[in-house]
PASEBA-1860 file (N, C-alpha, C; in nm, 3 decimals):
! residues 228
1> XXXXXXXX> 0.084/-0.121/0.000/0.000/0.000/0.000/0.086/0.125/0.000 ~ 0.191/0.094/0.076/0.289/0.225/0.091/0.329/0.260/-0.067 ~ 0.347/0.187/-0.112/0.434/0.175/-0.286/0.344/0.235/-0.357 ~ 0.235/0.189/-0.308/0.063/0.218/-0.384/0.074/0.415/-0.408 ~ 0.098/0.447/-0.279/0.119/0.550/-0.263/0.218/0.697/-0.295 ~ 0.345/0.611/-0.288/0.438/0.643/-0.334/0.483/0.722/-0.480 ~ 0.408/0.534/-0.536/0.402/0.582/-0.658/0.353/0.708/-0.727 ~ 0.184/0.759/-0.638/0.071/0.827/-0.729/0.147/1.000/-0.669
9> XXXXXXXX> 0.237/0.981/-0.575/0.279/1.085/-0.530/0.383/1.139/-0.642 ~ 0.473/1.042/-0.687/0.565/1.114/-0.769/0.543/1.126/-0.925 ~ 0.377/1.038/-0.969/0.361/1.083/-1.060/0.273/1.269/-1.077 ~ 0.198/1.270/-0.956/0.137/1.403/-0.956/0.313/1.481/-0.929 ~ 0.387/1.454/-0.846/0.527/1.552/-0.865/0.565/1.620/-1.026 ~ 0.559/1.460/-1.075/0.656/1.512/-1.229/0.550/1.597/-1.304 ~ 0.400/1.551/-1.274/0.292/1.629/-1.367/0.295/1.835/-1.354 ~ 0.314/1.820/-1.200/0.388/1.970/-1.145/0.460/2.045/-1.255
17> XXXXXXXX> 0.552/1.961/-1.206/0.684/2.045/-1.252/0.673/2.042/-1.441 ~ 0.654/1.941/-1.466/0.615/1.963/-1.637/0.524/2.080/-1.633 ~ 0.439/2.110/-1.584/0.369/2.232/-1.616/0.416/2.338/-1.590 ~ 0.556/2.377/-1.482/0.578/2.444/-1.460/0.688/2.525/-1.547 ~ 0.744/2.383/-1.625/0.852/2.405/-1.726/0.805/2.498/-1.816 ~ 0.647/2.446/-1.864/0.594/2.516/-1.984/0.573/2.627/-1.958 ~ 0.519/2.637/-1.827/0.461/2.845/-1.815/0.606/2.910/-1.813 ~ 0.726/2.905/-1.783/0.828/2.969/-1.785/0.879/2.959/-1.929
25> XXXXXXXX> 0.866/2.874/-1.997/0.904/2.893/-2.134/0.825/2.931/-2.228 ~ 0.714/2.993/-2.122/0.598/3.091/-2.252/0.626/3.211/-2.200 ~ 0.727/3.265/-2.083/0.702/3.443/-2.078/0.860/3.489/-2.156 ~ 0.751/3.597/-2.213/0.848/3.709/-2.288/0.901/3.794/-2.246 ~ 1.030/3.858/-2.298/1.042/4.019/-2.238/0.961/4.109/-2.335 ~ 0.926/4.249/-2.252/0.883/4.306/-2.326/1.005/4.382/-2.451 ~ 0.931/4.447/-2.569/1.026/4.504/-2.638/1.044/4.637/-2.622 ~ 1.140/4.731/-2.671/1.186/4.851/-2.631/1.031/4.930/-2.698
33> XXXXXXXX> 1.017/5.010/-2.560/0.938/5.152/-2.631/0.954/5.176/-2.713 ~ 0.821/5.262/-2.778/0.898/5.385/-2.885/0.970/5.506/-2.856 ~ 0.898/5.491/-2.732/0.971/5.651/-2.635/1.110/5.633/-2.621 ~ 1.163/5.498/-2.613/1.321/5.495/-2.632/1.373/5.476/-2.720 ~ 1.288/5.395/-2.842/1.345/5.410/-2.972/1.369/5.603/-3.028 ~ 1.260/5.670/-2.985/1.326/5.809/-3.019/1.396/5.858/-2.940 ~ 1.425/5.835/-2.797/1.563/5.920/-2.764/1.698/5.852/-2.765 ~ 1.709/5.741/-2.761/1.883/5.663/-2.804/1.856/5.630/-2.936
41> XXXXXXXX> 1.761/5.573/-3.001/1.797/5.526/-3.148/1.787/5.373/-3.093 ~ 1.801/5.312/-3.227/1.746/5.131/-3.241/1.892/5.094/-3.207 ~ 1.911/5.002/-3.154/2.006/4.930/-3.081/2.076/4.847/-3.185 ~ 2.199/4.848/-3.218/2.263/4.808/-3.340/2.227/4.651/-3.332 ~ 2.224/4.535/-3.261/2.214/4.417/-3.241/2.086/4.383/-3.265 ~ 1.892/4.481/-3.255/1.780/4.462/-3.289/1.746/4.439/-3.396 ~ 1.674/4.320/-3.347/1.600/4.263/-3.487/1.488/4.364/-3.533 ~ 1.446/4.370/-3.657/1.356/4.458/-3.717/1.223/4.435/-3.661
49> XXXXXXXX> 1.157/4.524/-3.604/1.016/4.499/-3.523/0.886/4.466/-3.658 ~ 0.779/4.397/-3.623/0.680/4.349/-3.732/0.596/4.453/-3.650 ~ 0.537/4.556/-3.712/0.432/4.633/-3.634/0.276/4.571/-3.681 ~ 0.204/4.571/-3.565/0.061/4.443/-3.587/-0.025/4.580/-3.695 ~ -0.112/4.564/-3.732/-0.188/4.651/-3.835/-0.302/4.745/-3.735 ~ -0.267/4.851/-3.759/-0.352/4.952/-3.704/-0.243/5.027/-3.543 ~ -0.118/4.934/-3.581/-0.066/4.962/-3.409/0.031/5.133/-3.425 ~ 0.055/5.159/-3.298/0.140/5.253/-3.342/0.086/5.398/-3.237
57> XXXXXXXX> 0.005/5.436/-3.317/-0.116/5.536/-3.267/-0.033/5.685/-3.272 ~ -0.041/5.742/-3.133/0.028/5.881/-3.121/0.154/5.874/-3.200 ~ 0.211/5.758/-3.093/0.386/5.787/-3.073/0.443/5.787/-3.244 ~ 0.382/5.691/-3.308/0.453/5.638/-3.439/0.391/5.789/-3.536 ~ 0.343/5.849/-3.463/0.304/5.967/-3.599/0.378/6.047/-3.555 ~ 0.438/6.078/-3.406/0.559/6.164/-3.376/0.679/6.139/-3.422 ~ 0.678/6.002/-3.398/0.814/5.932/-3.467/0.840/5.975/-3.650 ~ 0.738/5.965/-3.651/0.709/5.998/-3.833/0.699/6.157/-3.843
65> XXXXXXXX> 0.674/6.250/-3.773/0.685/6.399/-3.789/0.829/6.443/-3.815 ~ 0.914/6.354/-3.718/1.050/6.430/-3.682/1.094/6.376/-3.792 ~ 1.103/6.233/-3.840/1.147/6.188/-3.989/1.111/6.292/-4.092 ~ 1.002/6.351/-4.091/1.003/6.358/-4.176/0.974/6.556/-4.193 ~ 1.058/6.584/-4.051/1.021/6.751/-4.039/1.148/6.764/-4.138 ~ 1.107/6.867/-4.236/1.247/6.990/-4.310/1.316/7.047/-4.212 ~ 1.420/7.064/-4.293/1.583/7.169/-4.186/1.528/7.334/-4.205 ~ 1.529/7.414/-4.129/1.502/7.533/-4.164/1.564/7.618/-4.275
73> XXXXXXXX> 1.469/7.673/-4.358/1.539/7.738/-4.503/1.671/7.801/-4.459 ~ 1.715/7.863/-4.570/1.841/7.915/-4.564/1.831/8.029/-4.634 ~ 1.868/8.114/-4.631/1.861/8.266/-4.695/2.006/8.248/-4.832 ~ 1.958/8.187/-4.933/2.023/8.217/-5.050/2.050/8.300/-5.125 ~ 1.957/8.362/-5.144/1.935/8.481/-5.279/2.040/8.589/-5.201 ~ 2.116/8.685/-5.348/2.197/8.776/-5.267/2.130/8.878/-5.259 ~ 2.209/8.947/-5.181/2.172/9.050/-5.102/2.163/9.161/-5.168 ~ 2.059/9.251/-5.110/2.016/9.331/-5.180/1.996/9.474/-5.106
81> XXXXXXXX> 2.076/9.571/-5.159/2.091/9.698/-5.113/2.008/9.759/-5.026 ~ 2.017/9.886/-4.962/1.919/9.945/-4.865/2.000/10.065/-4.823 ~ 1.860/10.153/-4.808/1.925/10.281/-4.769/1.980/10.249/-4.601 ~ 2.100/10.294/-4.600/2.203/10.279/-4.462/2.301/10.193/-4.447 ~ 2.335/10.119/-4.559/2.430/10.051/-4.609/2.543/10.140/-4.679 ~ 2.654/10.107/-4.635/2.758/10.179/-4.669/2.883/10.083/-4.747 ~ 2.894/10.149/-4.927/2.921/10.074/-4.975/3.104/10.109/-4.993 ~ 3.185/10.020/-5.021/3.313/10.069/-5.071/3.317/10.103/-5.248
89> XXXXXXXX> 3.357/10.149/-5.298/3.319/10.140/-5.460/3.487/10.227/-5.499 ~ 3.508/10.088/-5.572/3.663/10.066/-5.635/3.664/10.111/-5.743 ~ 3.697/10.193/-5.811/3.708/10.220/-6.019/3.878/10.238/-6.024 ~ 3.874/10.068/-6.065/4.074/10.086/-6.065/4.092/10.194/-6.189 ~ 4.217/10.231/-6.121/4.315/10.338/-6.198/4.225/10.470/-6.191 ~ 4.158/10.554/-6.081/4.096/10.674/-6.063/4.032/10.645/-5.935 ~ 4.129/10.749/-5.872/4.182/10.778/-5.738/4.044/10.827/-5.678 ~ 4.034/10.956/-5.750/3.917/11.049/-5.717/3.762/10.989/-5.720
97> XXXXXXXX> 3.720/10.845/-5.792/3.683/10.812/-5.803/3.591/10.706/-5.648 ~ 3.722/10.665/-5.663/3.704/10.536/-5.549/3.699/10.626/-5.411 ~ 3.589/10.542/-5.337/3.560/10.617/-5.219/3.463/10.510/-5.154 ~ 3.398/10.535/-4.982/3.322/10.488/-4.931/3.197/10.608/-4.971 ~ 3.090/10.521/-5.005/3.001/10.611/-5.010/2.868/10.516/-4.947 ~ 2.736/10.641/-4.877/2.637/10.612/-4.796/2.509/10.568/-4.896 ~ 2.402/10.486/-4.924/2.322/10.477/-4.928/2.172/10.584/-4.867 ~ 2.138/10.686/-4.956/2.067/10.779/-4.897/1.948/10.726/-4.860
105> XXXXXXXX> 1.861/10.782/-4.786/1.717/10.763/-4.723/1.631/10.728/-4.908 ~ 1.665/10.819/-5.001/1.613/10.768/-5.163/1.652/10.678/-5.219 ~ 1.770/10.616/-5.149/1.791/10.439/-5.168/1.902/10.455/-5.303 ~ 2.029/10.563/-5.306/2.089/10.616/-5.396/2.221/10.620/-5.340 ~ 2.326/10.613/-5.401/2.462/10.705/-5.395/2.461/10.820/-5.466 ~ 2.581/10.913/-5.443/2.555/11.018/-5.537/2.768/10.994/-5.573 ~ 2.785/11.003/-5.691/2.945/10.976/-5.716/2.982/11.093/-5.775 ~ 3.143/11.171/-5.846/3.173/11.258/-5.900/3.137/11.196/-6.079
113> XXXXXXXX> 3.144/11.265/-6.106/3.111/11.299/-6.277/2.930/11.240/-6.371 ~ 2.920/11.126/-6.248/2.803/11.054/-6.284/2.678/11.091/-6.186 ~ 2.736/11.167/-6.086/2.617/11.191/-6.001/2.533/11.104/-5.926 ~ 2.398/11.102/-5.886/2.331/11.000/-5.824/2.280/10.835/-5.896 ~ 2.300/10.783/-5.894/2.329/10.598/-5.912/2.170/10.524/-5.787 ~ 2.133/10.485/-5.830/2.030/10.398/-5.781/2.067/10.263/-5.744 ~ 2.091/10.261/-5.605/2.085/10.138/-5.539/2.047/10.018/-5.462 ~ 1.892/10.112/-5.416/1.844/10.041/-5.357/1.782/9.911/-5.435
121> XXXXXXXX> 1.759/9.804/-5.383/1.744/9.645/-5.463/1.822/9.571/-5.534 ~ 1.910/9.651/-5.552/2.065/9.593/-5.681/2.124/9.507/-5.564 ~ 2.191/9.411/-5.623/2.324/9.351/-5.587/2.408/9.452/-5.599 ~ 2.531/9.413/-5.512/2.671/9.442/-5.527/2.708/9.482/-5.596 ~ 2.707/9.387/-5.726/2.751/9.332/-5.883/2.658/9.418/-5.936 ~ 2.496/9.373/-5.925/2.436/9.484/-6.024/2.485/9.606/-6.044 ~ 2.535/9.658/-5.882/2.521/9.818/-5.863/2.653/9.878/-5.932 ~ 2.733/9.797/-5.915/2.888/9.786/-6.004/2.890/9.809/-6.177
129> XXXXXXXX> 2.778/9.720/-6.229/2.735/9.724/-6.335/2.688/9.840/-6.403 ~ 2.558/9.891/-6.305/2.525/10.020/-6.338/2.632/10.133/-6.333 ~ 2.694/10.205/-6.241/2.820/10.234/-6.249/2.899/10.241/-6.376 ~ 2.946/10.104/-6.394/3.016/10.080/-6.513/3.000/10.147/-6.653 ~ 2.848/10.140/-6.631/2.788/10.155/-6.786/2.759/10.307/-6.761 ~ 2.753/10.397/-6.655/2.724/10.532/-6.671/2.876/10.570/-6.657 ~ 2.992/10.510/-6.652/3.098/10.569/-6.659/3.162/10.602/-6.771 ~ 3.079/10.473/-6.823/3.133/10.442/-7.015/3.077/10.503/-7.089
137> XXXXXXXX> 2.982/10.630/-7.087/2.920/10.678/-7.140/2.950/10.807/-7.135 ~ 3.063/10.821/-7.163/3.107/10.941/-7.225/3.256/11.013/-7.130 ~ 3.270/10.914/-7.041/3.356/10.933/-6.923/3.505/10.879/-6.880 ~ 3.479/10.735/-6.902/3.618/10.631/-6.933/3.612/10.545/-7.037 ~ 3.684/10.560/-7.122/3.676/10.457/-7.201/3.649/10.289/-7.137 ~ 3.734/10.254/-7.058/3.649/10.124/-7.040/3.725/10.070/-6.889 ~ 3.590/10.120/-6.808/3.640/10.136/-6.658/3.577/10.011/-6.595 ~ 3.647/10.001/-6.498/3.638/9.830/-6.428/3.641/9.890/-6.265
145> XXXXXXXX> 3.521/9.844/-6.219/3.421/9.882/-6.102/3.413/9.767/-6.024 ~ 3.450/9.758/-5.899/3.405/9.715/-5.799/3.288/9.757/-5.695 ~ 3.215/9.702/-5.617/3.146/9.711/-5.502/3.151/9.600/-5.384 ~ 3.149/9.659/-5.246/3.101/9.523/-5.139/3.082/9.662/-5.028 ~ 2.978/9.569/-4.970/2.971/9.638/-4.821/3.061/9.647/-4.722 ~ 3.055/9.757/-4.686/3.139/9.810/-4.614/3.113/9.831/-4.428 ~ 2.924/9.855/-4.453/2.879/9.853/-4.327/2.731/9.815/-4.376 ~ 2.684/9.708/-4.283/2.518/9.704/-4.312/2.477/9.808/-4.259
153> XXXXXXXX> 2.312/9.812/-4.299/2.256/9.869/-4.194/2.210/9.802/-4.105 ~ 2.171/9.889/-4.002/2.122/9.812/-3.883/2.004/9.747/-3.872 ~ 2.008/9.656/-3.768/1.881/9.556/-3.722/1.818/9.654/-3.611 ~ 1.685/9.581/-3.555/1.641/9.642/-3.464/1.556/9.574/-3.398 ~ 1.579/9.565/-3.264/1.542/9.502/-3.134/1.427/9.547/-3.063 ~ 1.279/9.544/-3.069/1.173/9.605/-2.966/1.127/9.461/-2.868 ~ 1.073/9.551/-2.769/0.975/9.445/-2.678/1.081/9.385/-2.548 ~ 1.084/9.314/-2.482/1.096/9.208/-2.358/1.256/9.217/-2.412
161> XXXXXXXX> 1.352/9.327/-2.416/1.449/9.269/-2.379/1.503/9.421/-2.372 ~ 1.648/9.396/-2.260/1.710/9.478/-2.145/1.749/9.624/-2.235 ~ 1.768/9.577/-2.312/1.794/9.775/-2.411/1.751/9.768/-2.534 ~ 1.612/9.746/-2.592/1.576/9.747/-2.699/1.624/9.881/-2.831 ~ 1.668/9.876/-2.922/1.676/9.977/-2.996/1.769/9.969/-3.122 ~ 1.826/10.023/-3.190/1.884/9.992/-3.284/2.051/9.965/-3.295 ~ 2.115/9.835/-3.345/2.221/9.775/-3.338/2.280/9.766/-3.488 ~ 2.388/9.802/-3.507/2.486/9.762/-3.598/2.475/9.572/-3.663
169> XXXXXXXX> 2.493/9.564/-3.754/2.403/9.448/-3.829/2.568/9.388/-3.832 ~ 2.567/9.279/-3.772/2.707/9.181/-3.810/2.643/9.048/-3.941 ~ 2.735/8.964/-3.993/2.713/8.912/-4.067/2.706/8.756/-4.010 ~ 2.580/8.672/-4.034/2.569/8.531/-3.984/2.486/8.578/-3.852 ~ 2.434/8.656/-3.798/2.358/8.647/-3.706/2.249/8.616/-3.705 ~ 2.204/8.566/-3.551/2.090/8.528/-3.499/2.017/8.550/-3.481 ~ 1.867/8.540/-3.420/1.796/8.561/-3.325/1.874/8.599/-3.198 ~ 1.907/8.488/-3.140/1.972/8.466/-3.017/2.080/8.560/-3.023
177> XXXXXXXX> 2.154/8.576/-3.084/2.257/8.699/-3.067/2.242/8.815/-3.059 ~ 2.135/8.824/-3.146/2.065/8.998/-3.153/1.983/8.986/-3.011 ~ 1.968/8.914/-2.982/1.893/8.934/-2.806/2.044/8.936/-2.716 ~ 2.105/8.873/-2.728/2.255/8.895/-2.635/2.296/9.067/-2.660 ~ 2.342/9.072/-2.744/2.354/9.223/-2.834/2.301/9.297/-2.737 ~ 2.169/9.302/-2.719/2.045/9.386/-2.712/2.041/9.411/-2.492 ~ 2.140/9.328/-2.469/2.123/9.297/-2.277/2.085/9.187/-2.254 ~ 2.005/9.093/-2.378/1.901/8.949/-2.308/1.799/8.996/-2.263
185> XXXXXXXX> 1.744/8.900/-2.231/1.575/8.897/-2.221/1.561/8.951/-2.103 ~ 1.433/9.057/-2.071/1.389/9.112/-1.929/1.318/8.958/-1.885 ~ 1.264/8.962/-1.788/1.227/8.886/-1.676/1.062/8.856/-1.745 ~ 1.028/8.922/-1.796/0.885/8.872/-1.829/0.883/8.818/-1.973 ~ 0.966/8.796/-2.066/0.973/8.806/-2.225/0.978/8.663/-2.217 ~ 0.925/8.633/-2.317/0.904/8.472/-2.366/0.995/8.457/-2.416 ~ 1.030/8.366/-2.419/1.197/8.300/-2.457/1.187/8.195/-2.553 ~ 1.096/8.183/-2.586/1.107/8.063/-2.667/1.079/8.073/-2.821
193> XXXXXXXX> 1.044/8.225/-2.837/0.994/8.251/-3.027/1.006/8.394/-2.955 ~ 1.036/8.443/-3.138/0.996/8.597/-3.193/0.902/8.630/-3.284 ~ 0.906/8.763/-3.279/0.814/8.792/-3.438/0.919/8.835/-3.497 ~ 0.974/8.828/-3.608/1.036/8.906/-3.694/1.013/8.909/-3.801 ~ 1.054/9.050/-3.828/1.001/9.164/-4.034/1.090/9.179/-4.126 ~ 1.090/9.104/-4.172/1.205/9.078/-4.245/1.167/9.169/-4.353 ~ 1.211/9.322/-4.447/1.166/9.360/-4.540/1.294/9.407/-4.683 ~ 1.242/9.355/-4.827/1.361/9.286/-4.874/1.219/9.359/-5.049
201> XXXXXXXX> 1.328/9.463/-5.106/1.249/9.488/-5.171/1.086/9.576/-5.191 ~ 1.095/9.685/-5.087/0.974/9.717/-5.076/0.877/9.622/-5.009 ~ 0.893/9.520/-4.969/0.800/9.425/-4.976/0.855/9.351/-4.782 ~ 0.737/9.308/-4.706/0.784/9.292/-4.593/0.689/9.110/-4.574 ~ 0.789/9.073/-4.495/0.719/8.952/-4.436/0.730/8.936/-4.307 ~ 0.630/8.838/-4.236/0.641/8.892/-4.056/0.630/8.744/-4.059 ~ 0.688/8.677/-3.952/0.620/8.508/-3.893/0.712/8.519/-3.744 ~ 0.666/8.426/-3.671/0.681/8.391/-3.560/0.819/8.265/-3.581
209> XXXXXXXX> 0.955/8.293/-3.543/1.011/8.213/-3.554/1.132/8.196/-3.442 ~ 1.226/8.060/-3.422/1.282/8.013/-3.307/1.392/8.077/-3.270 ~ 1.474/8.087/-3.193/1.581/8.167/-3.159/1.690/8.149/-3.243 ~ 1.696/8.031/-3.321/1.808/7.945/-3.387/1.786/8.096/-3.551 ~ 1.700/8.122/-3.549/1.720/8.182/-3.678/1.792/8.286/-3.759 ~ 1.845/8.279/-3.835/1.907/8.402/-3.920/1.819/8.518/-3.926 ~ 1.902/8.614/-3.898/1.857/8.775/-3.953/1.951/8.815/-4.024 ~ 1.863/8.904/-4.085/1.928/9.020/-4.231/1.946/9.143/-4.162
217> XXXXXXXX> 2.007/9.233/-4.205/2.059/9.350/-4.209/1.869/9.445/-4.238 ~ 1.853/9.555/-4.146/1.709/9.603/-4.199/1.607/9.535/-4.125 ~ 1.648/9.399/-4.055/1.516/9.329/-3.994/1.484/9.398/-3.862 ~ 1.378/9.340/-3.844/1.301/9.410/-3.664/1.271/9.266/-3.609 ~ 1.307/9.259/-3.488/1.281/9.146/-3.404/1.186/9.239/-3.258 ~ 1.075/9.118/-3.267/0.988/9.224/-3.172/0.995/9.094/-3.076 ~ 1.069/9.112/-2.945/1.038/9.005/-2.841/0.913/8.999/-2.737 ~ 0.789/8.940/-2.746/0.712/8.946/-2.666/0.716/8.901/-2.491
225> XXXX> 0.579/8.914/-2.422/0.588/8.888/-2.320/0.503/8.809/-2.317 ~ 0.523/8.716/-2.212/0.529/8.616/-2.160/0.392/8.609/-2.088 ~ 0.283/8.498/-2.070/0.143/8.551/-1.960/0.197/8.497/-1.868 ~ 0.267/8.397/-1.819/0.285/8.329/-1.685/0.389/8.321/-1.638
END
């Protein structure tokens, strides 16, 4: 009877533990977030994930925004004159000629023998050009003209920051610099966007953009305030 017993004991034992084998060799780990797939990146050793149909939801359309957000434009086109720009203007071989001259409020130089020259909207090169061709017209036989800036004009700083007003225009600047420039931000100014007017041609454009951005020579950066 003891044996009887024995026996039915160690067959319910092994029936145990066989079941127990199987539930441990059915759990999974889970797989990486998406929330960590976007801040380290996919793990060089991961196998390619099968996403189930319909899965995904928020995260995978954030994941898919940043794929697929543009780099912020770039200011290509050249540059284009303005009254308060101060140009150098070279006419090799005539001394009397070559000089720094100002960009008037009528968007003009005024030179010796040729008089006032129209600059505002020209290139460099254009404005060189024009030049050229009113020199050759009855003046030098065949005169060779340079132009480049010499001084922009200035930018200008209103709103939420420590000395708002008008600054000397350096070349490659910022947002963020023209607020350094300017004292930095007062205590109530939002820090995180501007408005700026960019006007290029008679013609002006305004948008709300990040600190990272380029300004032109002529622009207005208006820093707002902040509600909270």
């Amino acid at each position: 009877m003891r044996g009887v017993r024995a026996l039915i004991v160690c067959f319910f034992a092994a029936l145990a533990l066989s079941g127990c084998v199987q539930t441990a060799s059915g759990v999974a780990s889970a797989p990486p977030s998406d929330l960590d797939f976007m801040a380290y990146g996919k793990p060089h050793d991961a196998a390619p994930a099968m996403a189930a149909p319909g899965a995904g939801g928020a995260i995978s359309a954030v994941r898919s925004s940043y794929a697929a957000a543009p780099l912020p434009p770039s200011r290509t086109t050249p540059y284009r004159l303005d009254a308060g720009d101060k140009l150098r203007v070279v006419v090799y071989g005539q001394e009397g000629l070559t000089n720094t001259y100002a960009i008037d409020a009528g968007g003009s130089i005024t030179m010796p023998l040729i008089g006032a020259v129209g600059a505002r909207g020209r290139t460099p090169a254009g404005l060189a050009a024009e030049i050229t061709s009113k020199l050759r017209n009855g003046y030098i036989r065949e005169p060779s003209v340079a132009v480049e800036v010499e001084t922009y004009r200035p930018f200008f700083i209103l709103g939420e920051v420590a000395a708002p007003g008008q600054y000397p225009y350096v070349p490659n600047m910022s947002v963020e610099s023209a607020v350094a420039i300017a004292g930095g931000f007062s205590p109530r100014a939002k820090r995180d966007a501007v408005t700026l007017t960019h006007t290029d041609n008679s013609t002006s454009s305004r948008a709300v953009v990040p600190l990272g951005t380029p300004i032109s020579p002529g622009d207005t950066i208006l820093v707002g305030e902040r509600w909270f």
